[in-house]
N, CA, C and O atoms as a MOPAC input file, in Angstrom:
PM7 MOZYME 1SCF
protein

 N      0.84700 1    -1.15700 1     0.00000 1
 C      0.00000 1     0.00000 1     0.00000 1
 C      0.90200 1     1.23300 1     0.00000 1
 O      1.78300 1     1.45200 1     0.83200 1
 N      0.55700 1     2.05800 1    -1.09700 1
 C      1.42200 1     3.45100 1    -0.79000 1
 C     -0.22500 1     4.45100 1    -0.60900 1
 O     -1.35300 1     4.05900 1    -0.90900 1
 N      0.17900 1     5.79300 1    -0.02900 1
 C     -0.84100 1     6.43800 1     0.02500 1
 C     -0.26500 1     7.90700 1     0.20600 1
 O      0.88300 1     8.07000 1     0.62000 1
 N     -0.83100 1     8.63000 1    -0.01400 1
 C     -0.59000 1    10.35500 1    -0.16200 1
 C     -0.99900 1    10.97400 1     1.35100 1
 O     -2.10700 1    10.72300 1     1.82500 1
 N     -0.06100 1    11.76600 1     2.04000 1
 C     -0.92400 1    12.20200 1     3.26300 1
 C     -1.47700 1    13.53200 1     3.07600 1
 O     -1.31200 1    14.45200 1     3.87700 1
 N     -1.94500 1    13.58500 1     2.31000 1
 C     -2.69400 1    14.99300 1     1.47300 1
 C     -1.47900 1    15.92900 1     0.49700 1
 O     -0.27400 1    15.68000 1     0.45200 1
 N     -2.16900 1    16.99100 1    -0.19900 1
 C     -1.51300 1    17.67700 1    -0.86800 1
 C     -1.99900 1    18.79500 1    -0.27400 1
 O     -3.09000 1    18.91300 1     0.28400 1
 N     -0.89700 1    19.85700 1    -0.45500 1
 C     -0.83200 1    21.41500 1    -0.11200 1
 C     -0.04900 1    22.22800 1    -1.52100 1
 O      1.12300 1    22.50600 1    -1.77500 1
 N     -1.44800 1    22.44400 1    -2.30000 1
 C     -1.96300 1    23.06800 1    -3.32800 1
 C     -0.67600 1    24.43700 1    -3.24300 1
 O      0.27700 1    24.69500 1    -3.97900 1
 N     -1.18100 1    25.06000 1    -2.04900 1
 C     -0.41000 1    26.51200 1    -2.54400 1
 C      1.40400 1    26.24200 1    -2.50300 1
 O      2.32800 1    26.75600 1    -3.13200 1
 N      1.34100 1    25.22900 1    -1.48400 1
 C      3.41100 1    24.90700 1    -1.14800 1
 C      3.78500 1    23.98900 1    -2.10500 1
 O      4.98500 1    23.71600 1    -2.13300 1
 N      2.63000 1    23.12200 1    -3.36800 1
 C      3.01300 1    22.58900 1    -4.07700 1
 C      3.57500 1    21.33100 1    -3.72400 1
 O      4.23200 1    20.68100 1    -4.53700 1
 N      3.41000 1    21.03900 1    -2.83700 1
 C      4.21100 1    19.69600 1    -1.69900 1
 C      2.81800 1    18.36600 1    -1.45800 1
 O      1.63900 1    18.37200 1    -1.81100 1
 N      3.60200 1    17.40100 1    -0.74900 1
 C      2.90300 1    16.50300 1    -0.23100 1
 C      3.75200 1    15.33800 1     0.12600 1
 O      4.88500 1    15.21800 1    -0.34000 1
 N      3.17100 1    14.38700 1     1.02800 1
 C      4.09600 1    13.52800 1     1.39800 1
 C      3.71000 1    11.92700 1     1.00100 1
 O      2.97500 1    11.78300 1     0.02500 1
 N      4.08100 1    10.96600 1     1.57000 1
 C      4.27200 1     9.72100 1     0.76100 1
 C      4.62300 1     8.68100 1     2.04800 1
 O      5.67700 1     8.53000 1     2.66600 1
 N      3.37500 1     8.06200 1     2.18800 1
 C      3.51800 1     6.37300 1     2.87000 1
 C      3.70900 1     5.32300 1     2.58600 1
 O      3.76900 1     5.11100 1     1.37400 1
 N      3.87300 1     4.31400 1     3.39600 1
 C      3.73800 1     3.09400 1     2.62200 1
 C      4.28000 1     1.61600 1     3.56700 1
 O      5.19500 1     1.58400 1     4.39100 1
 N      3.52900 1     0.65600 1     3.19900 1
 C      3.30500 1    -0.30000 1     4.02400 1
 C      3.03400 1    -1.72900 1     3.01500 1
 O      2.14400 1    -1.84800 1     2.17300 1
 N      4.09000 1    -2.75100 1     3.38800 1
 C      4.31000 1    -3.87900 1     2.85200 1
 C      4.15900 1    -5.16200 1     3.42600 1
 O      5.20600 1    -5.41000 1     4.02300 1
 N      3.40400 1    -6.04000 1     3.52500 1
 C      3.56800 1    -7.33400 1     4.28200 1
 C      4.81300 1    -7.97700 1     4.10000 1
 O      5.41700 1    -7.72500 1     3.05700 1
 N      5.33200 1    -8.78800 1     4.94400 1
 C      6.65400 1    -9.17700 1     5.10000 1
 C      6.74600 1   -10.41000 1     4.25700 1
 O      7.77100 1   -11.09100 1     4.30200 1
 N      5.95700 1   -10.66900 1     3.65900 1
 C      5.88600 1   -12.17700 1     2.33300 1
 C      6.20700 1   -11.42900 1     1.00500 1
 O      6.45000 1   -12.19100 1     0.06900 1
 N      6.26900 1    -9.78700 1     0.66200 1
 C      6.46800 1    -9.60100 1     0.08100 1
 C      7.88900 1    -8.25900 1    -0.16500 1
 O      8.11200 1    -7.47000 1    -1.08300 1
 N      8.45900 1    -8.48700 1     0.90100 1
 C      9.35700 1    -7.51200 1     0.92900 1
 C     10.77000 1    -7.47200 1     0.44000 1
 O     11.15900 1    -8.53200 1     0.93000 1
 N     11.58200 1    -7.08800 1    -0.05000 1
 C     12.80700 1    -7.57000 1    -0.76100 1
 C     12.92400 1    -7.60700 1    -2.32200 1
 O     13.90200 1    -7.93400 1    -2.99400 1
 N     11.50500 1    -7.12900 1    -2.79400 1
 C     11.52600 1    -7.52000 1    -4.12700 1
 C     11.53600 1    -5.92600 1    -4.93100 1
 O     11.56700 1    -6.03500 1    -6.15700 1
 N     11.51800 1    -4.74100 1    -4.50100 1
 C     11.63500 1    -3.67400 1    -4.79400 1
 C     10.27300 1    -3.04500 1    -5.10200 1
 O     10.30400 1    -1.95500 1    -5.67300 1
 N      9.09300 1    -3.57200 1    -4.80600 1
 C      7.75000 1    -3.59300 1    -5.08400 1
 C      7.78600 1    -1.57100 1    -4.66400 1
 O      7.63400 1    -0.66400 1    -5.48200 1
 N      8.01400 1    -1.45300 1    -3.29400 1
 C      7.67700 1    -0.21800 1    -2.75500 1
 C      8.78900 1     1.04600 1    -3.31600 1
 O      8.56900 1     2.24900 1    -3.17100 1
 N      9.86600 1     0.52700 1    -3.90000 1
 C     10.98300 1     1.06200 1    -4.33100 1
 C     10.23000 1     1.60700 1    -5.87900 1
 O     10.26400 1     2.77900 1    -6.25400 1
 N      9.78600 1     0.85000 1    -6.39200 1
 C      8.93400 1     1.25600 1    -7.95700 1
 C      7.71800 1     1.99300 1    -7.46500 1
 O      7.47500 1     3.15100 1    -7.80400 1
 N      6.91400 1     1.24000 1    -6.60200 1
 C      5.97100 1     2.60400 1    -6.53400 1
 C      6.50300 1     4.19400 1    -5.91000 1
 O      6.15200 1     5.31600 1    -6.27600 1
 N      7.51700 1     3.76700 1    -4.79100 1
 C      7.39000 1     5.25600 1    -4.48300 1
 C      7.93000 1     6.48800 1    -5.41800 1
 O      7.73100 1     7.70100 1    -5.47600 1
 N      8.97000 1     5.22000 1    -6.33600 1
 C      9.49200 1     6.30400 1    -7.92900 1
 C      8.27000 1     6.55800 1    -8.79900 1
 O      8.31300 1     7.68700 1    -9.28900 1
 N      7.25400 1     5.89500 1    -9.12200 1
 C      5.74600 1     5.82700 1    -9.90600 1
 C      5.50200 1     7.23500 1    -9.24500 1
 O      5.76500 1     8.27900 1    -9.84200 1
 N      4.96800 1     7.19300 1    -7.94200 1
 C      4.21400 1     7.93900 1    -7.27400 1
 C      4.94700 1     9.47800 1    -7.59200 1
 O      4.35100 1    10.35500 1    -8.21900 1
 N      6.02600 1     9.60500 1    -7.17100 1
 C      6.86800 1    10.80300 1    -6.95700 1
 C      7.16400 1    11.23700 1    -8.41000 1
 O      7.39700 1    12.42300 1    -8.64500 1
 N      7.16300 1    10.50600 1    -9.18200 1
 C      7.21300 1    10.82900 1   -11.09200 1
 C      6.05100 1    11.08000 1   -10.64400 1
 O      5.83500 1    12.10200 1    -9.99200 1
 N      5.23900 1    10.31000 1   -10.88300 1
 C      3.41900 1    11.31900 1   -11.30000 1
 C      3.42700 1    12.76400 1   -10.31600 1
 O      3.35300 1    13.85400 1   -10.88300 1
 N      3.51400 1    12.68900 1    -8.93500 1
 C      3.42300 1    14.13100 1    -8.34400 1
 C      4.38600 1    15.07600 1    -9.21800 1
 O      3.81100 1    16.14600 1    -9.41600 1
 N      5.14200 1    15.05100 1    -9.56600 1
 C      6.28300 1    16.07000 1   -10.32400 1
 C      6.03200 1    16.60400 1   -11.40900 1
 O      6.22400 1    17.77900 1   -11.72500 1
 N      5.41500 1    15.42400 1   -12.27200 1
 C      5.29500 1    15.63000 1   -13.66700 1
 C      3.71400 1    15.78200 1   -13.86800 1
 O      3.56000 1    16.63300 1   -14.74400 1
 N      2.61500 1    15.36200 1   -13.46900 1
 C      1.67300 1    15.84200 1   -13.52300 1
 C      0.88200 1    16.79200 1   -12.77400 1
 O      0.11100 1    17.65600 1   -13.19300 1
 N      1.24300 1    16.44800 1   -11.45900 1
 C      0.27200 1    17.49800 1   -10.91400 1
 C      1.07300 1    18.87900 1   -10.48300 1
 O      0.71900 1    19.75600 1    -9.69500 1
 N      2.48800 1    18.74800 1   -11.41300 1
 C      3.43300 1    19.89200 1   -10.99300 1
 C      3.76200 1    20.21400 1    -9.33800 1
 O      4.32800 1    21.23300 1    -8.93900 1
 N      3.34200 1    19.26100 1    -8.60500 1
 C      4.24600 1    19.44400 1    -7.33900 1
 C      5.95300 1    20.06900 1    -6.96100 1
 O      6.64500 1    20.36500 1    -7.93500 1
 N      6.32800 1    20.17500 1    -6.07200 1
 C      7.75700 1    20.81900 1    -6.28100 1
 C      8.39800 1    20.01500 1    -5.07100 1
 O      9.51400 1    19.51100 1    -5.20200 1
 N      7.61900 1    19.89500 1    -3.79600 1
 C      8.35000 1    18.51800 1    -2.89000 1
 C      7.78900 1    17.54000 1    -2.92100 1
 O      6.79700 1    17.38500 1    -3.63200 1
 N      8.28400 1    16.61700 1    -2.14900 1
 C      7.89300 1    14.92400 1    -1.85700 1
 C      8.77000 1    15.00300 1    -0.59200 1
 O      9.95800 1    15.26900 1    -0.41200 1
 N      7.72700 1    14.66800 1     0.23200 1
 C      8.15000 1    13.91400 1     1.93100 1
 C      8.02500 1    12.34000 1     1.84900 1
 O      7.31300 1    11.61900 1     1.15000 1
 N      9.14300 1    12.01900 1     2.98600 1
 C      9.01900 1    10.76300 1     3.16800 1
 C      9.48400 1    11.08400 1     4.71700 1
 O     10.40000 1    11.88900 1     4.88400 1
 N      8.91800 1    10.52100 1     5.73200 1
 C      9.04900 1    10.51000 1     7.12100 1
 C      9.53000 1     8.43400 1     7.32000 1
 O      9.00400 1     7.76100 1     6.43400 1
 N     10.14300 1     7.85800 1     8.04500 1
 C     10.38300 1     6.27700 1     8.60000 1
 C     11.56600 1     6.57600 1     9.63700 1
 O     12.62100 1     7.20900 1     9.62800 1
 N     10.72200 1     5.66200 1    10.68200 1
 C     10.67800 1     5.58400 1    11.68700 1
 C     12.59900 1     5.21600 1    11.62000 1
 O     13.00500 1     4.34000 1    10.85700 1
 N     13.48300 1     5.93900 1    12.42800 1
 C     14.90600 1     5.86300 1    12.79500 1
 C     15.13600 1     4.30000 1    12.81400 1
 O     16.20200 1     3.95400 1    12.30500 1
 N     14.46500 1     3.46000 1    13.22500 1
 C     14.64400 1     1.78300 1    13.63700 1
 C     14.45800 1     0.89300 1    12.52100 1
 O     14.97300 1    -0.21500 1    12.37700 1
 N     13.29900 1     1.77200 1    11.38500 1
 C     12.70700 1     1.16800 1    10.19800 1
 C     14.17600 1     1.39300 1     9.24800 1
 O     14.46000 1     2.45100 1     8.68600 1
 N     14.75700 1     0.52600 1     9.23100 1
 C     16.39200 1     0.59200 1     8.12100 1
 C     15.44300 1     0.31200 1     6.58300 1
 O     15.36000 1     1.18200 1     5.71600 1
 N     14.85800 1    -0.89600 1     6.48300 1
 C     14.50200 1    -0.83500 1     5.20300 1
 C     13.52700 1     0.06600 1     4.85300 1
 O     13.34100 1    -0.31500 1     3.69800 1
 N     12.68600 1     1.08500 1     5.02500 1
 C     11.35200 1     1.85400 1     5.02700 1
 C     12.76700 1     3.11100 1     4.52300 1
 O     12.59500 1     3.74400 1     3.48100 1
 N     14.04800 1     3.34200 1     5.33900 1
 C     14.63600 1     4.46800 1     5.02400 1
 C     15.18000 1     4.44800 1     4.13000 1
 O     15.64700 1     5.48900 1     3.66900 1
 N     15.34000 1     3.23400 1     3.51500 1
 C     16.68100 1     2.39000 1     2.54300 1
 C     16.01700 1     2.44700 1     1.55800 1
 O     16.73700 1     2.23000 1     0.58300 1
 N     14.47300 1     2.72200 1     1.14200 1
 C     13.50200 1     3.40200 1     0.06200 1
 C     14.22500 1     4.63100 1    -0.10500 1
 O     15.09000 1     4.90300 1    -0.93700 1
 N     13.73600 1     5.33500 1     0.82100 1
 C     14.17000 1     6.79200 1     0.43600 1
 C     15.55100 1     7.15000 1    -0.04600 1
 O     15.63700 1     7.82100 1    -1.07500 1
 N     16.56900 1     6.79900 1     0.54700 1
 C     18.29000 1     6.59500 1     0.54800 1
 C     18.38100 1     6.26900 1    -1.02500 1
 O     19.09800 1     6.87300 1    -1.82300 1
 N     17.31200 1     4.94200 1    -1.38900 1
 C     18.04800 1     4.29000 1    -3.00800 1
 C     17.12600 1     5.54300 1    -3.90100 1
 O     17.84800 1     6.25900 1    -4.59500 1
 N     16.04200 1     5.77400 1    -3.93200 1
 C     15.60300 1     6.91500 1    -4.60700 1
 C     16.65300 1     8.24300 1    -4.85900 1
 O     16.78800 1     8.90500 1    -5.88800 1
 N     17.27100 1     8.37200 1    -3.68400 1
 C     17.60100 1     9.83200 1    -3.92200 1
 C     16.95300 1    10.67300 1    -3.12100 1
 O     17.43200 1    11.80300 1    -3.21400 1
 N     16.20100 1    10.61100 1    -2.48600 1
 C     15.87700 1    11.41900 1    -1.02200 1
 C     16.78400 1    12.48500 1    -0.46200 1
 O     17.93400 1    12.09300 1    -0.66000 1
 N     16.79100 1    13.49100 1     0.06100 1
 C     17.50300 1    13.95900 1     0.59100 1
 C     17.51800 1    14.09100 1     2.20000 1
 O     17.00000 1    15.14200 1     2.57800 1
 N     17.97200 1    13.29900 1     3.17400 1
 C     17.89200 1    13.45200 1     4.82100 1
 C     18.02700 1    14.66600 1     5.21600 1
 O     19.15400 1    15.14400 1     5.34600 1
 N     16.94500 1    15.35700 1     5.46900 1
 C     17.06600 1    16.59600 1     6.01900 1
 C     16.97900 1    16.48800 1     7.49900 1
 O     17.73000 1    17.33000 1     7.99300 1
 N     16.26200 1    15.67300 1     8.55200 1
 C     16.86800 1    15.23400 1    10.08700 1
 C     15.72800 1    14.70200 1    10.40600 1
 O     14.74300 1    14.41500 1     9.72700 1
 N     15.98600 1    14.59200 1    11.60600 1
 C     15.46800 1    13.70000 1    12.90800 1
 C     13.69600 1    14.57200 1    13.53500 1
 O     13.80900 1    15.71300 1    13.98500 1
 N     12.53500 1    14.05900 1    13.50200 1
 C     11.79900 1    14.78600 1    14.63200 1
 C     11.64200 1    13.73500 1    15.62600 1
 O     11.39400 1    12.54800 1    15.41300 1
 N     11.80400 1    14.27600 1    16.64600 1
 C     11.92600 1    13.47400 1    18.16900 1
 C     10.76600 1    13.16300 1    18.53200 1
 O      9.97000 1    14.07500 1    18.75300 1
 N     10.27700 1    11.50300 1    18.72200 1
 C      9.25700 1    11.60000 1    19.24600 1
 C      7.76400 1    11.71300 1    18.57800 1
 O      6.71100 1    11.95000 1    19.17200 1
 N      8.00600 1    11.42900 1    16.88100 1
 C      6.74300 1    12.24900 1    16.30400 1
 C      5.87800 1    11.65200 1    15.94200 1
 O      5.10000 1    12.16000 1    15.13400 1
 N      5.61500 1     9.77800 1    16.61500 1
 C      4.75000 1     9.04100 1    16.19600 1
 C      4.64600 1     8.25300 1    17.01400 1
 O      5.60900 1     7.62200 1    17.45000 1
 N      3.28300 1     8.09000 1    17.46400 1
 C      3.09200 1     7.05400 1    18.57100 1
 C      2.71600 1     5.51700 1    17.50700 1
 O      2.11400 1     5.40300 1    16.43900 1
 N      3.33700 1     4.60300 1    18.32700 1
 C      2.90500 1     3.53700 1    17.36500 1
 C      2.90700 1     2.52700 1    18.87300 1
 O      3.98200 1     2.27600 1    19.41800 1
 N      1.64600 1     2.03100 1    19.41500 1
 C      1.59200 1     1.48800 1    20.47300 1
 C      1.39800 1     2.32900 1    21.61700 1
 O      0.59800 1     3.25700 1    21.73300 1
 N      2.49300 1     1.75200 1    22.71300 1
 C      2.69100 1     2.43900 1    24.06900 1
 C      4.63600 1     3.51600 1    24.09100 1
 O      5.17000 1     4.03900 1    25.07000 1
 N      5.11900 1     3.46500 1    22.73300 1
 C      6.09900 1     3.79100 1    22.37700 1
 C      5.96600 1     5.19600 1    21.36500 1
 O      5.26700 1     5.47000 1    20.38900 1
 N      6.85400 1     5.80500 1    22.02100 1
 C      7.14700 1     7.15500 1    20.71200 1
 C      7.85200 1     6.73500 1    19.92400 1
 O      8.35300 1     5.70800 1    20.38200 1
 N      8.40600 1     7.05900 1    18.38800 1
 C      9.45200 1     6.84100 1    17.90200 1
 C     10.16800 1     7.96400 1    17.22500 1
 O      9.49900 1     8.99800 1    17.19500 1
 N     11.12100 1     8.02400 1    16.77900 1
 C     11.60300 1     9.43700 1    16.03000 1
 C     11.37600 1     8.65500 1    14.78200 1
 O     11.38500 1     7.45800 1    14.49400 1
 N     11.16500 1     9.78900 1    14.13900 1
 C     11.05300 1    10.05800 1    12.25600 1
 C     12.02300 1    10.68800 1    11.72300 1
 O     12.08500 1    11.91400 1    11.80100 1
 N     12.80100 1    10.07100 1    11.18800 1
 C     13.90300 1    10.66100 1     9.42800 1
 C     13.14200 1    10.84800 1     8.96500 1
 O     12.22500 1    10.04300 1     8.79700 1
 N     13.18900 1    12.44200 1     8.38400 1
 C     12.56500 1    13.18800 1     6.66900 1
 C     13.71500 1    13.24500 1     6.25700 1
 O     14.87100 1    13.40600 1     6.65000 1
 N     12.91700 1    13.01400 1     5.04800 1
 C     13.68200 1    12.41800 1     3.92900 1
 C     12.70000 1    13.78600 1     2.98100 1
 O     11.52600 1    14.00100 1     3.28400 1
 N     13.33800 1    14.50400 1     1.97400 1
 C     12.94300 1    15.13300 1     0.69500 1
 C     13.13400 1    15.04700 1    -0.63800 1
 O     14.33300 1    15.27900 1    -0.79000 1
 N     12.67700 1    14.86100 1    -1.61500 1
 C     12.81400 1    15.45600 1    -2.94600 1
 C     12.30200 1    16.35500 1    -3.19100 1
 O     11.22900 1    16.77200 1    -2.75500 1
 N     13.29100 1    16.98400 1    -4.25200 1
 C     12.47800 1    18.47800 1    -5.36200 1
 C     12.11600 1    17.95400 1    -6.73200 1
 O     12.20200 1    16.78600 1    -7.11100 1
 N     11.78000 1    18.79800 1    -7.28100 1
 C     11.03200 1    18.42700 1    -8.77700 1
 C     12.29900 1    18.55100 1    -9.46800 1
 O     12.80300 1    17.69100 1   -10.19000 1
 N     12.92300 1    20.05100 1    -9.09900 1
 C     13.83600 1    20.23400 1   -10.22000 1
 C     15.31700 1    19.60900 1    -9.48900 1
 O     16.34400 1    20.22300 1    -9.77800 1
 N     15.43400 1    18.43800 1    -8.58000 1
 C     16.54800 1    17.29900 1    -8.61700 1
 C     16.15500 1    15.97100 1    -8.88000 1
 O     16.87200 1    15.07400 1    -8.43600 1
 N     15.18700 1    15.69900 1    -9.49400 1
 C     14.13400 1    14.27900 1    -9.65300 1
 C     13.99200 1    14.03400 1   -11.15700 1
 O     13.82900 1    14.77100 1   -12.13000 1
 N     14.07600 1    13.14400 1   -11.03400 1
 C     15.57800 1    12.50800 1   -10.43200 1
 C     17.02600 1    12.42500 1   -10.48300 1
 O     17.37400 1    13.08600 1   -11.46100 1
 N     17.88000 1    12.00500 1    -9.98800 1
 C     18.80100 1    12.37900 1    -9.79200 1
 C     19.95800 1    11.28400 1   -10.32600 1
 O     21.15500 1    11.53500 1   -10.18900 1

């Protein structure tokens, strides 16, 4: 599953999820969509960023963003409850006009 966490029309931006069952992981499935996805935001709907937020612990969820071309812009502390646990989030960015790279 990939999914959009809305668009912001006037900043031209939007960000980018995504979630894989573990029978199917390793095969680059989420690696092609999130390039699909981030080509279509760029080139059609003229967007200018792409977010990607994964969790500091999530290595392969970041290792999307890293093989794309992402750019690590840092750490937010704390910015997702998942359970009885906080976790920190790596953002990760692209621009239109470094996409790709």
């Amino acid at each position: 599953m990939i999914g959009v966490h809305g668009i912001s029309w006037p900043n031209q931006s939007t960000s980018i999820g995504y979630w894989l069952s573990e029978l199917y992981e390793g095969r680059g499935i989420i690696t092609d969509g999130v390039r699909a996805y981030t080509d279509h935001a760029f080139r059609s709907w003229k967007l200018n960023r792409m977010e990607l937020r994964a969790a500091v612990e999530n290595r392969r969820s970041r290792a999307v963003a890293e093989r794309l071309g992402f750019t690590r812009e840092g750490v937010l502390r704390q910015a997702e409850r998942v359970g009885n646990r906080c976790l920190d989030l790596v953002v990760y960015s692209a621009l239109a006009d470094e996409w790709p790279r």
